[in-house]
C-alpha positions as CSV (number, residue, x, y, z in Angstrom):
1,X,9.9,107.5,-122.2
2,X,7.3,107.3,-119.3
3,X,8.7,104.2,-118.4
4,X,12.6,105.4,-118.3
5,X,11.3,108.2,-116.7
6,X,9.9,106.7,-113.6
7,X,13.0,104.5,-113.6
8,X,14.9,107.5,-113.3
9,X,12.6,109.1,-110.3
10,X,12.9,105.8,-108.1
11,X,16.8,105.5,-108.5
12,X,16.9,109.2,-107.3
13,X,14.9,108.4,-104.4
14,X,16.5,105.2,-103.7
15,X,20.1,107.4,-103.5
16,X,18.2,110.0,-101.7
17,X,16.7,107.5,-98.8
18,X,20.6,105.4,-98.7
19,X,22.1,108.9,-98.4
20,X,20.0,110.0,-95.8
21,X,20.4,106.3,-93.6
22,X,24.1,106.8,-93.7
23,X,24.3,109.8,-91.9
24,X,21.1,108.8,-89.4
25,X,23.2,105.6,-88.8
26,X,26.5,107.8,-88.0
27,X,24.1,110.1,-85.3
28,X,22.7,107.0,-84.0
29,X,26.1,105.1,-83.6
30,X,27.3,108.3,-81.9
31,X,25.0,108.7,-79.5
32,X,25.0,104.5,-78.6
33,X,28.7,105.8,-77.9
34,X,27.7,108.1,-75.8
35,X,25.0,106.1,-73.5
36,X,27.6,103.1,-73.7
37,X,29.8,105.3,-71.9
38,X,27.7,106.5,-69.4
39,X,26.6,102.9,-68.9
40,X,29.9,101.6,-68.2
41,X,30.6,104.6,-66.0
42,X,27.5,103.7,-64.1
43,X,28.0,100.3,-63.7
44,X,31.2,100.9,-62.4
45,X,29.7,103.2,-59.9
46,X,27.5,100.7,-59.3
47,X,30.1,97.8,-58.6
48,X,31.8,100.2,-56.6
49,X,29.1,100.8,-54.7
50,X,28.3,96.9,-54.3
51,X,32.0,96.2,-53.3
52,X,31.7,99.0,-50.5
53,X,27.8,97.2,-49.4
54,X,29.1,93.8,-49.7
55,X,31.0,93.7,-46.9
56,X,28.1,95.1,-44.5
57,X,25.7,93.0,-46.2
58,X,27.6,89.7,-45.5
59,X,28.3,91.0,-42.1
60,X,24.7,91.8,-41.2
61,X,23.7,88.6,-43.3
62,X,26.4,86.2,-40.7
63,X,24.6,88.5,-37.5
64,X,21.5,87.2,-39.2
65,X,22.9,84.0,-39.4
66,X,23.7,83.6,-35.9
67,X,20.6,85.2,-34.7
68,X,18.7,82.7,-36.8
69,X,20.7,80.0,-35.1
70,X,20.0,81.4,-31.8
71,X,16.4,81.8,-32.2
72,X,16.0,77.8,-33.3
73,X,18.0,76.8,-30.6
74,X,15.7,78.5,-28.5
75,X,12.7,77.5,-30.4
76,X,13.7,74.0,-29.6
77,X,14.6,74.7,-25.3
78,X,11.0,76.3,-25.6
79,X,9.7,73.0,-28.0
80,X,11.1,71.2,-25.2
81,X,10.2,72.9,-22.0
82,X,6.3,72.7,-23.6
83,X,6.4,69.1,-24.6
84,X,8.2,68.6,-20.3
85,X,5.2,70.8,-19.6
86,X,2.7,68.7,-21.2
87,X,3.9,65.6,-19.9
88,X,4.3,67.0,-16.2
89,X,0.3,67.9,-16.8
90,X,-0.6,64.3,-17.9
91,X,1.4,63.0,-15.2
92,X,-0.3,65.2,-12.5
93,X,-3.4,64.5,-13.8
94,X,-2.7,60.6,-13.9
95,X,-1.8,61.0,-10.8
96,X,-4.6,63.3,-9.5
97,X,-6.7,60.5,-11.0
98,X,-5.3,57.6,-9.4
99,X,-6.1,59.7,-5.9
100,X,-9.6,60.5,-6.5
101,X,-9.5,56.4,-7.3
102,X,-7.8,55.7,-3.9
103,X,-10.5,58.1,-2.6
104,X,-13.4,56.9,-3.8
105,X,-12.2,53.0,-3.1
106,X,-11.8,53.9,0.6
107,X,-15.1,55.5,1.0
108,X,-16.5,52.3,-1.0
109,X,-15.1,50.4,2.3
110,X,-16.4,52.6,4.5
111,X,-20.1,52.1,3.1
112,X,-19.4,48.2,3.4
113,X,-18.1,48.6,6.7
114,X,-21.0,50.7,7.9
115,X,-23.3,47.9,6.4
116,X,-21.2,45.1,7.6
117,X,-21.1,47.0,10.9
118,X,-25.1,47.6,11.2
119,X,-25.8,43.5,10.2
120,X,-23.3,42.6,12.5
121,X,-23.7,44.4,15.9
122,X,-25.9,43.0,18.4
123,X,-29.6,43.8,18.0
124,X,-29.8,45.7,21.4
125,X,-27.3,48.6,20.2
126,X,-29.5,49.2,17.3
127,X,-31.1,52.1,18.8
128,X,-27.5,53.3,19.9
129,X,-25.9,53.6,16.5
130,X,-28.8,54.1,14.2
131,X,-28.6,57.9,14.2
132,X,-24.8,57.3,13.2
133,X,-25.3,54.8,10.6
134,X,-27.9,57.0,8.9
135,X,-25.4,59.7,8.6
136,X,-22.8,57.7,6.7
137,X,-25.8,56.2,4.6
138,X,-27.1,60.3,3.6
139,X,-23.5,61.8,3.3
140,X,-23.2,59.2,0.4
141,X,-26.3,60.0,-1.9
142,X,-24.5,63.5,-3.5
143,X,-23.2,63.0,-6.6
144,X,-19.8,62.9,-7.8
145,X,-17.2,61.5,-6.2
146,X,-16.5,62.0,-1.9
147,X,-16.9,65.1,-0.6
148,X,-14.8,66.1,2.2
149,X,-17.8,66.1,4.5
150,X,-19.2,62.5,3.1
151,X,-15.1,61.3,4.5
152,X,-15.3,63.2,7.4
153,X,-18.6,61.6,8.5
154,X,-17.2,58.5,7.8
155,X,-13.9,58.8,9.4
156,X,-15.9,59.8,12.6
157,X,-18.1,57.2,12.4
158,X,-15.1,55.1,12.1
159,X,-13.6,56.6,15.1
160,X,-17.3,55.5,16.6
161,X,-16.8,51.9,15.6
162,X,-13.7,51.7,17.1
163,X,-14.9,52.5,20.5
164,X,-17.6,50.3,20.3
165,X,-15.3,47.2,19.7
166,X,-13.2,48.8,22.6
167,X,-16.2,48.6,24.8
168,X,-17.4,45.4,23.6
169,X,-14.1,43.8,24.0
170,X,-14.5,44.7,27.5
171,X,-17.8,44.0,28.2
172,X,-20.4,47.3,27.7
173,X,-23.8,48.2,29.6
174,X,-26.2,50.7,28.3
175,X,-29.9,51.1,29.3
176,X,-31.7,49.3,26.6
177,X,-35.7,50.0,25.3
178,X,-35.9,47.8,22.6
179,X,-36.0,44.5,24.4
180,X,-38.8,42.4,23.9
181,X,-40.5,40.4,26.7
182,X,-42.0,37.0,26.3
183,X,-45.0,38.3,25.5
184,X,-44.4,40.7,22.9
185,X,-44.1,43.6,24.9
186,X,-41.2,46.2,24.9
187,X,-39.5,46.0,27.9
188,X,-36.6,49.2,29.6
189,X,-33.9,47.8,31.5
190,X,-30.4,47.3,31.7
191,X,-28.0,45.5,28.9
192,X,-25.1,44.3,29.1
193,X,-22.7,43.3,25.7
194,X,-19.6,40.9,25.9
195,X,-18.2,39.9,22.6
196,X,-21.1,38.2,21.0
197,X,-23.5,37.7,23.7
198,X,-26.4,39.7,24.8
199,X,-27.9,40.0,28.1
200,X,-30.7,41.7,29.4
201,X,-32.4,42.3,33.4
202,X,-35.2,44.4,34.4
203,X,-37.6,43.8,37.6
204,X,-39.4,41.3,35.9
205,X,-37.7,39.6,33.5
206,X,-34.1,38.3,33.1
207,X,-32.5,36.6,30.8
208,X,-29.8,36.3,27.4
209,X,-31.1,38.4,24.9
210,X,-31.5,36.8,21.3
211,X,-32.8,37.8,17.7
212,X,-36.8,37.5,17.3
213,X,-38.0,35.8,13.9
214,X,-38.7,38.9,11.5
215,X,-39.2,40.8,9.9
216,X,-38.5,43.2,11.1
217,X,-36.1,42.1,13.8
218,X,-36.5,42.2,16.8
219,X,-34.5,41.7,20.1
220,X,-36.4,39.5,22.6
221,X,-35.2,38.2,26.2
222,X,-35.2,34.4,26.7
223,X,-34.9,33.0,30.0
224,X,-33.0,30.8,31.5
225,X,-33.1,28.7,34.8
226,X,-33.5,30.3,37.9
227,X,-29.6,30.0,39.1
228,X,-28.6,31.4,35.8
229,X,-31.1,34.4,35.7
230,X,-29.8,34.7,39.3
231,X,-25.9,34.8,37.9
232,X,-27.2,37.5,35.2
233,X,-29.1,39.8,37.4
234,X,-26.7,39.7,40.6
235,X,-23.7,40.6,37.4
236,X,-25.6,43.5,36.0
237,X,-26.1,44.8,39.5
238,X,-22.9,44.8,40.9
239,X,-21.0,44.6,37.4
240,X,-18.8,41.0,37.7
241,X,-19.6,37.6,38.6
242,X,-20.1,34.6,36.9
243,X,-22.5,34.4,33.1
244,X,-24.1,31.5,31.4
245,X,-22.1,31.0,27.8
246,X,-23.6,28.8,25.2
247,X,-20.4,28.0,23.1
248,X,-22.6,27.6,19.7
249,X,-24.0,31.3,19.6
250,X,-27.2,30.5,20.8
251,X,-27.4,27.9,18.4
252,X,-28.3,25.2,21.2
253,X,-30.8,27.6,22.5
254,X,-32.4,28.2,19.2
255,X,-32.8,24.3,18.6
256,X,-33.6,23.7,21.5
257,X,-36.8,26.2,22.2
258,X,-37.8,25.6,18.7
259,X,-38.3,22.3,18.8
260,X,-41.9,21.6,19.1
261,X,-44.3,19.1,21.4
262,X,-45.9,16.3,20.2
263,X,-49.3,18.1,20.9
264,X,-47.7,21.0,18.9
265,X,-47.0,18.8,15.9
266,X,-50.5,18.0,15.9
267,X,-51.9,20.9,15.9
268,X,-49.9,22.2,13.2
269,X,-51.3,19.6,11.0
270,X,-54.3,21.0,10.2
271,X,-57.3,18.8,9.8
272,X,-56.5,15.6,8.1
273,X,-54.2,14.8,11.3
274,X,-57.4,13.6,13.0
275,X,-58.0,10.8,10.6
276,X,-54.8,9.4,10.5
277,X,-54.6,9.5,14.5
278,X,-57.8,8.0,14.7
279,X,-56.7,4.9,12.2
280,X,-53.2,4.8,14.0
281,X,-55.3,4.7,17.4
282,X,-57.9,1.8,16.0
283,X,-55.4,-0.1,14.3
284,X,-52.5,0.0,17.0
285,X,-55.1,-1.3,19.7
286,X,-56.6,-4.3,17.4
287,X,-52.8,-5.3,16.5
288,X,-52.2,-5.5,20.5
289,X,-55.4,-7.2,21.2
290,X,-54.5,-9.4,18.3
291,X,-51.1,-10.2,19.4
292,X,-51.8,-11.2,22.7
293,X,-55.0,-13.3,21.3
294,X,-52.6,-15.2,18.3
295,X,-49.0,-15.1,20.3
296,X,-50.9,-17.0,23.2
297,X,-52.1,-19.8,21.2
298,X,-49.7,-22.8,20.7
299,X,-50.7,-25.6,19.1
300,X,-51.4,-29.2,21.4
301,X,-48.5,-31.3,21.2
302,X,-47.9,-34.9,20.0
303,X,-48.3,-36.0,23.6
304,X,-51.7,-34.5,24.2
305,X,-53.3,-35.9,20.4
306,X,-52.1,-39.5,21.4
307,X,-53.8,-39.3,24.9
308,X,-57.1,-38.1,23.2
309,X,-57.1,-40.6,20.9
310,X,-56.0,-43.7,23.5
311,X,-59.2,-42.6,25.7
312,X,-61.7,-42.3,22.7
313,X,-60.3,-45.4,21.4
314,X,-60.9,-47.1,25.0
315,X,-64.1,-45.0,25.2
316,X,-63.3,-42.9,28.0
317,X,-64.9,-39.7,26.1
318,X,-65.6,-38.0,29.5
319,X,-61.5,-37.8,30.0
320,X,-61.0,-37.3,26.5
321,X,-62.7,-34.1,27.0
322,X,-61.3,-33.1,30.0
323,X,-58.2,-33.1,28.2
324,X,-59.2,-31.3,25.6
325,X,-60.4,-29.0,28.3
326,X,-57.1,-28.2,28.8
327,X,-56.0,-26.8,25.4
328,X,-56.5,-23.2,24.4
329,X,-57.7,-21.3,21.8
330,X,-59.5,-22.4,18.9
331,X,-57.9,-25.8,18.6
332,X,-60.3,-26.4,22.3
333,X,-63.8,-26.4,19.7
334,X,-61.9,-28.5,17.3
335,X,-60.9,-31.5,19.5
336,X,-63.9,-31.2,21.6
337,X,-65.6,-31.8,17.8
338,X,-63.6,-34.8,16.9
339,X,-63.8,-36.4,20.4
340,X,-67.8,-36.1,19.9
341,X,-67.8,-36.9,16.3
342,X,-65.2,-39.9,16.5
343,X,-67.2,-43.0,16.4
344,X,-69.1,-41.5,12.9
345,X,-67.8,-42.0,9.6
346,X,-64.4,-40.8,8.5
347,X,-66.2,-38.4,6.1
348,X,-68.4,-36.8,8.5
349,X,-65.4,-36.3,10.8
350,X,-63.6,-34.4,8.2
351,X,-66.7,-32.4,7.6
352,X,-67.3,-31.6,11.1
353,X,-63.5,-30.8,11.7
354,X,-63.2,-28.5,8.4
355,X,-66.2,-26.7,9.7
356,X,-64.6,-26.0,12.9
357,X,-61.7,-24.7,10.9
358,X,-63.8,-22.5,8.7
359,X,-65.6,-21.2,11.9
360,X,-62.2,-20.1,13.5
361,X,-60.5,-18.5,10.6
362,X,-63.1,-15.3,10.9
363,X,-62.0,-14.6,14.7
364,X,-58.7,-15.5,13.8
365,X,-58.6,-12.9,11.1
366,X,-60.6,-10.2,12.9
367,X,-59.0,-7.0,13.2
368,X,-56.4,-7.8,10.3
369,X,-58.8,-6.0,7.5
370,X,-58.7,-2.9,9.8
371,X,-54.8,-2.8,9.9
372,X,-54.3,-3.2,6.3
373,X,-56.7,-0.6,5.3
374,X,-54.8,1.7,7.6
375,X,-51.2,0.5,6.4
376,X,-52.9,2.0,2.9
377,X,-54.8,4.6,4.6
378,X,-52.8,6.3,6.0
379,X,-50.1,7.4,3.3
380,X,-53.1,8.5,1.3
381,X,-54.1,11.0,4.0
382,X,-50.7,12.0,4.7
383,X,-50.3,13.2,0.9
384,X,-53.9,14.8,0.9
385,X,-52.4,16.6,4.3
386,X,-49.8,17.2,2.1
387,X,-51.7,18.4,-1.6
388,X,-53.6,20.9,1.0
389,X,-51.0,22.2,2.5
390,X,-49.3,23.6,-0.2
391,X,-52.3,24.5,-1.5
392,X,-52.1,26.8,1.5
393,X,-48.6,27.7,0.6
394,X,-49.0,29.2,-2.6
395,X,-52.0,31.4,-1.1
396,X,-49.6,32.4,1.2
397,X,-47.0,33.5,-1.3
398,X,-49.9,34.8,-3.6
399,X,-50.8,37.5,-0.9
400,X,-47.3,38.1,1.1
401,X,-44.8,36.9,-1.4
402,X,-41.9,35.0,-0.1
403,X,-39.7,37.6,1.7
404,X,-41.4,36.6,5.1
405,X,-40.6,32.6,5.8
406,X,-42.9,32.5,8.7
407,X,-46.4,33.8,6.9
408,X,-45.4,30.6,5.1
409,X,-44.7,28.1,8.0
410,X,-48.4,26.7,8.6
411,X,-48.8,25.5,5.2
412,X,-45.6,23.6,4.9
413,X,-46.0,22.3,8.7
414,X,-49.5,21.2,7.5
415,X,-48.1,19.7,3.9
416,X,-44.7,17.8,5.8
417,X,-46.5,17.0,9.4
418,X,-49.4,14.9,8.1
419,X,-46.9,13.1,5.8
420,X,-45.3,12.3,8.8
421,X,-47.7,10.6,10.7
422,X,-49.5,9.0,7.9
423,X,-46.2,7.3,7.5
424,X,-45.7,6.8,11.2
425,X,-49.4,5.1,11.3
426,X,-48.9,3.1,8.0
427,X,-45.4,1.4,8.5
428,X,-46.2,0.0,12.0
429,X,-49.5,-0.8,10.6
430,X,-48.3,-2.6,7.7
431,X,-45.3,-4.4,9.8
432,X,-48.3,-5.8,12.3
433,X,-50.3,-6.9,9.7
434,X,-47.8,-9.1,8.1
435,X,-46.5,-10.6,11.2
436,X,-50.1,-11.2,12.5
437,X,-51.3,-12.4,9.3
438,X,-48.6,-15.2,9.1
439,X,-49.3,-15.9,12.8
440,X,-52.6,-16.5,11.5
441,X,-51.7,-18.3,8.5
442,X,-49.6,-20.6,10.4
443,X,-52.3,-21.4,13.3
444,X,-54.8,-22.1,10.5
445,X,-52.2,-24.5,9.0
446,X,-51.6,-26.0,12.4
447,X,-56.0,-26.9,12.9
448,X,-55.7,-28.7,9.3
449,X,-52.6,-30.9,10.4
450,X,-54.1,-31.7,14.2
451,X,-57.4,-32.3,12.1
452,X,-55.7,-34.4,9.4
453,X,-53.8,-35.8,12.5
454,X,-56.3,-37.0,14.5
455,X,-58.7,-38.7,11.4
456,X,-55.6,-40.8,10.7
457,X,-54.6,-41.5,13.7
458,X,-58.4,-42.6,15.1
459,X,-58.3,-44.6,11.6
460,X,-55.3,-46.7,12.8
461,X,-56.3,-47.2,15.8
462,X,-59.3,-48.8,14.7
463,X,-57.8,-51.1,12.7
């Protein structure tokens, strides 16, 4: 009963709970009417609404449009006129570049004029452009590139150089202090610059002006002969006439006042030149004694043996004698020997006469020893001379280095000069010895044949 009884309750609440959905459902379809209604009715308010914007939308949106179109186009003029821009600036600084180039090039050539100009000008206008060149030399240590007052210095000094060529052309004369004299002193007078040549006249001294050794350089006045000095002095006076020229650029003047004496030579080399004079002196006065003592001696001829021997043979010794009288040199002892030894063995003769030879060979061969030790000598000294000379050098170079040539000249003078005469003294010597030594040779020969000469022919004679 319990059981049909709940049964019964949830079938009544079932009906109850479907009864009261049905009518909820009905309110809630009716009132999904109603919203759909007003729904519609605004979303046909609303698409009225769109339709009236819609046409000022798409207008404003095509003014937009064009605006847009507007603005890029002038986005891209302004893209361009920027990127014309930059390139204009590269191209003004490429060029602004290439100027301060051009700039700094010509004021390069100015400096190497201005040096080229202050080696190149004659050493008396030294004095007269020095204050100039030092100007163009201290407007160029700022730094950076040329200053307009570094080009304006330099253009002036330019314009400076250019009337100095003018006046050189021409011939210039300017009062000159820097002029040395002959002996060393600074001399004031009057110069006068034509082209490349210098000339220079004061009360004293007159001559063409040339460049002293340095360092430092120095100008110095050499003079000329008496007509010429005459020429130079009567032109600076009255400004023409006639100058002495030397063609060469004082080339021929400079060879020919430095050559040096033969006294000069000497004394530049040092003191192994004494020896080697002193052999040279010895030896060249033995070789002339000797050649006049072996160069005079001839050997007796045929003629004069056979005489001899037909008076000894017909015992006529007393005209033998005078015959050998006649004959000179050493061959005299040696036939007076075999005319007094000729009736005595054959042997003994040839004793006697090889005796005699032997006797004469030590006056024949005097002096000879003395020329051939100075034909060896003498180079020997000459490279001592030399060994000590540059010994001299290098001490010279040690203590002023080898920027000044002449602080080095008495050690290579000394080194080369004593070569030179040893060679001088041992080639002549050596030359002598060998001529005077076969002279001597051959005279020797010549006693053995007259010696061997006479035995045989006293030998045939007797039989």
């Amino acid at each position: 009963m319990k059981l049909i009884h709940k049964l019964s309750l949830c079938c009544t609440g079932f009906l109850l709970i479907i009864s009261l959905s049905s009518q909820e459902i009905s309110q809630v379809n009716a009132g999904a009417r109603r919203d759909l209604d007003v729904a519609i009715r605004r979303l046909a308010a609303q698409r009225s609404t769109i339709a009236t914007e819609k046409v000022a939308l798409s207008r404003n949106a095509r003014q937009a449009k064009e605006e847009a179109s507007i603005k890029r186009r002038e986005l891209e003029r302004l893209n361009r006129l920027k990127d014309n821009a930059s390139v204009g600036i590269e191209s003004l600084r490429e060029e602004n570049r290439k100027l301060e180039e051009d700039i700094t090039y010509v004021s390069n050539l100015f400096q190497d004029y201005t040096r080229e100009f202050d080696a190149n000008i004659d050493i008396t206008e030294k004095a007269i452009y020095q204050a100039d060149i030092d100007l163009v030399h201290e407007a160029n240590l700022g730094e950076g590139g040329p200053s307009i007052n570094q080009l304006t210095t330099e253009f002036r000094f330019l314009q400076t150089a250019l009337a100095r060529l003018e006046k050189a052309t021409g011939g210039h004369r300017f009062h000159s202090t820097t002029v040395l004299g002959p002996d060393g002193g600074v001399l004031s007078g009057s110069s006068i610059l034509i082209g490349p040549f210098s000339f220079f006249s004061n009360d004293d001294h007159v001559g063409l002006v040339r460049v002293d050794k340095g360092p430092p350089l120095r100008p110095r006045v050499q003079s000329l002969g008496k007509e010429q000095s005459g020429s130079i002095r009567d032109f600076l006076l009255r400004g023409g006439g006639d100058l002495p020229f030397d063609p060469t650029l004082q080339d021929a003047l400079q060879i020919q006042y430095s050559q040096r004496s033969f006294f000069d030579e000497i004394w530049a080399g040092g003191v192994w030149i004494w020896p080697i004079l002193v052999f040279a002196l010895v030896s060249f006065i033995g070789a002339a004694v000797k050649l006049v003592e072996v160069f005079t001696v001839h050997n007796p001829s045929r003629e004069t043996l056979d005489e001899v021997l037909s008076n000894v043979q017909a015992g006529n010794d007393n005209t033998a004698r005078d015959l050998a009288a006649q004959v000179k040199g050493p061959f005299r002892p040696l036939l007076e020997s075999a005319i007094e030894f000729s009736r005595s063995r054959k042997e003994l003769l040839e004793e006697v006469l090889f005796e005699k030879i032997l006797e004469a060979q030590p006056r024949l061969e005097r002096f000879l020893p003395f020329i051939a030790v100075t034909a060896a000598a003498s180079p020997l000294l000459g490279l001592l001379g030399t060994v000590t000379g540059m010994i001299t050098t290098f001490q010279q170079i040690t203590l002023f280095g080898t920027s000044d040539a002449s602080k080095l000249a008495s050690g290579i003078s000394e080194a080369l000069v004593t070569t030179k005469f040893g060679l001088i003294a041992a080639i002549p010597a050596l030359v002598l010895h060998a001529l005077l030594a076969r002279r001597v040779q051959g005279l020797l020969a010549g006693m053995e044949k007259f010696s061997t000469a006479f035995v045989n022919g006293l030998e045939s004679k007797r039989q």
